[in-house]
N, C-alpha and C positions, 0 to 999 in steps of 0.2 A: 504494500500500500504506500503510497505518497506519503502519508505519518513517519515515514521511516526514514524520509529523504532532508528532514527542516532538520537542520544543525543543531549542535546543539551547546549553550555556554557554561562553560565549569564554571563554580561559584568560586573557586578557589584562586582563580585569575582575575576577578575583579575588585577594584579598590570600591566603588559604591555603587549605589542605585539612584537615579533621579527620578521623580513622579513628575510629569508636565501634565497639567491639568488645565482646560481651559484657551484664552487664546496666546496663551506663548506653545501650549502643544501647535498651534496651525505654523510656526517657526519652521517644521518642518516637513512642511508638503501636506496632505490629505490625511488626517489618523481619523481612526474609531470617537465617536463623540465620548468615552469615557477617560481619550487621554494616548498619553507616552510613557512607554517606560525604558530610560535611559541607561543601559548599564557600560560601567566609565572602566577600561580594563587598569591595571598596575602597569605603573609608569615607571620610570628610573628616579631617584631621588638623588638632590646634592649629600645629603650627609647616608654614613653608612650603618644599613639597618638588614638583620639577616633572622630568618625563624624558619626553625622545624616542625612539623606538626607530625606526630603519629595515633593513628586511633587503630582501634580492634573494638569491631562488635557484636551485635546479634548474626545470624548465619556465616559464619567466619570472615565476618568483616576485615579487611584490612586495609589501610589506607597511611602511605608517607606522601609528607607534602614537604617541596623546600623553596623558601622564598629569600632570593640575595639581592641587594641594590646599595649600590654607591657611587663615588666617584671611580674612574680610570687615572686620572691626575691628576696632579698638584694643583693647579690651577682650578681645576672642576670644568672644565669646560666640554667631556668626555664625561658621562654620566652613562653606567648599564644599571640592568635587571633582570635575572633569571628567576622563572615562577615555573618549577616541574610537580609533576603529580601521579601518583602509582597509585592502581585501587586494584583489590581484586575481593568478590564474595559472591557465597553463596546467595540463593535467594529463597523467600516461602516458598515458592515452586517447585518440584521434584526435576531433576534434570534442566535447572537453569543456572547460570551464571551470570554478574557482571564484572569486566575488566576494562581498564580504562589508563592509558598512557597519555599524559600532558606534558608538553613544555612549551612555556612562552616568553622568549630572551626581547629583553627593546636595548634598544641603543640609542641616546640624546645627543646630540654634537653643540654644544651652543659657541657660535663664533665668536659674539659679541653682545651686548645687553639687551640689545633690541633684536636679538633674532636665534632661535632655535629651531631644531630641526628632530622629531623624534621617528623611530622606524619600530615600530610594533611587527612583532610576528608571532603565530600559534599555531602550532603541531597537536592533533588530536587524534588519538586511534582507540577503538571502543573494538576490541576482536569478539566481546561476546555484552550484548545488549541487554540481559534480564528478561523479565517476561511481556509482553506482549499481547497475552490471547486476553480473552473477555469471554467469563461464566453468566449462566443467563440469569437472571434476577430471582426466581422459582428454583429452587434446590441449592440456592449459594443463603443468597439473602433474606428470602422466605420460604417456608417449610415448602415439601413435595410428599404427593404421596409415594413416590419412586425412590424417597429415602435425599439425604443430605449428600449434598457435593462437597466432598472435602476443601480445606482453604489451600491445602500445598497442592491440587490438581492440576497436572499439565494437557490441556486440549491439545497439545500440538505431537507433534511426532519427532523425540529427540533425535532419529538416523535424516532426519530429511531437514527439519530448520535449524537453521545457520542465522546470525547476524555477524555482520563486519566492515564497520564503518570507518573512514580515515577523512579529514577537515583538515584544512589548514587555511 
């Protein structure tokens, strides 16, 4: 399905979110009358600032994240940032997983006071996507006489679906 094809943004590469409501949302062409929502990725910083995150959780979650940014030189006029991100876990599903490899390096050049120049880029690969399917509303959510759908039920057929996505 085409749901498969919309990209998609790691939260762990963005420094915020903007709500634009109203008429500074039309600032940017035609939106939905409820709005815009802005998301601002990590940028390179003058001063140097670096963080690991590791988590472990429900279905064998696992997830390292490593965030570096500072200057290149003395001057600061050379400014990076590297934003990478490993995930790999099970899921409530029988026979699903999700995996997910990031990294996204910028580089700032500022010549002079009145002029920068920054170069953002993102590597995404998702080799296995989690689940996907949809149980039907009678035996999941509301009783059946045919008995309860279990909640880890996989509708699909692990020898034949596949997900494997790559974004940059």
């Amino acid at each position: 399905g085409g749901g498969y094809a919309i990209p998609q943004i790691e939260t762990y590469g963005i420094e915020r979110i903007e709500f634009l409501k109203g008429a500074s949302s039309t600032l940017y062409g035609g939106v939905t009358p409820g709005g815009l929502i802005n998301a601002i990725s990590k940028v390179p910083t003058s001063e140097p600032q670096h963080a690991v995150e590791m988590l472990y959780g429900s279905h064998n979650r696992m997830q390292l994240g490593v965030d570096s940014a500072g200057p290149l030189n003395d001057d600061r006029s050379l400014l990076y940032r590297v934003v990478a991100l490993g995930r790999k876990s099970d899921t409530q599903v029988v026979n699903t997983k999700e995996e997910r490899v990031y990294v996204a390096p910028s580089l700032t050049w500022i010549p002079d006071t009145d002029t920068s120049f920054t170069l953002n880029m993102s590597y995404q690969h998702d080799p296995e996507g989690g689940y996907y399917g949809v149980l039907p509303t009678v035996g999941s959510l509301w009783p059946s006489p045919a008995g309860q759908i279990p909640r880890n039920f996989n509708d699909g057929d692990p020898a034949f679906d596949q997900f494997d996505r790559k974004q940059s």
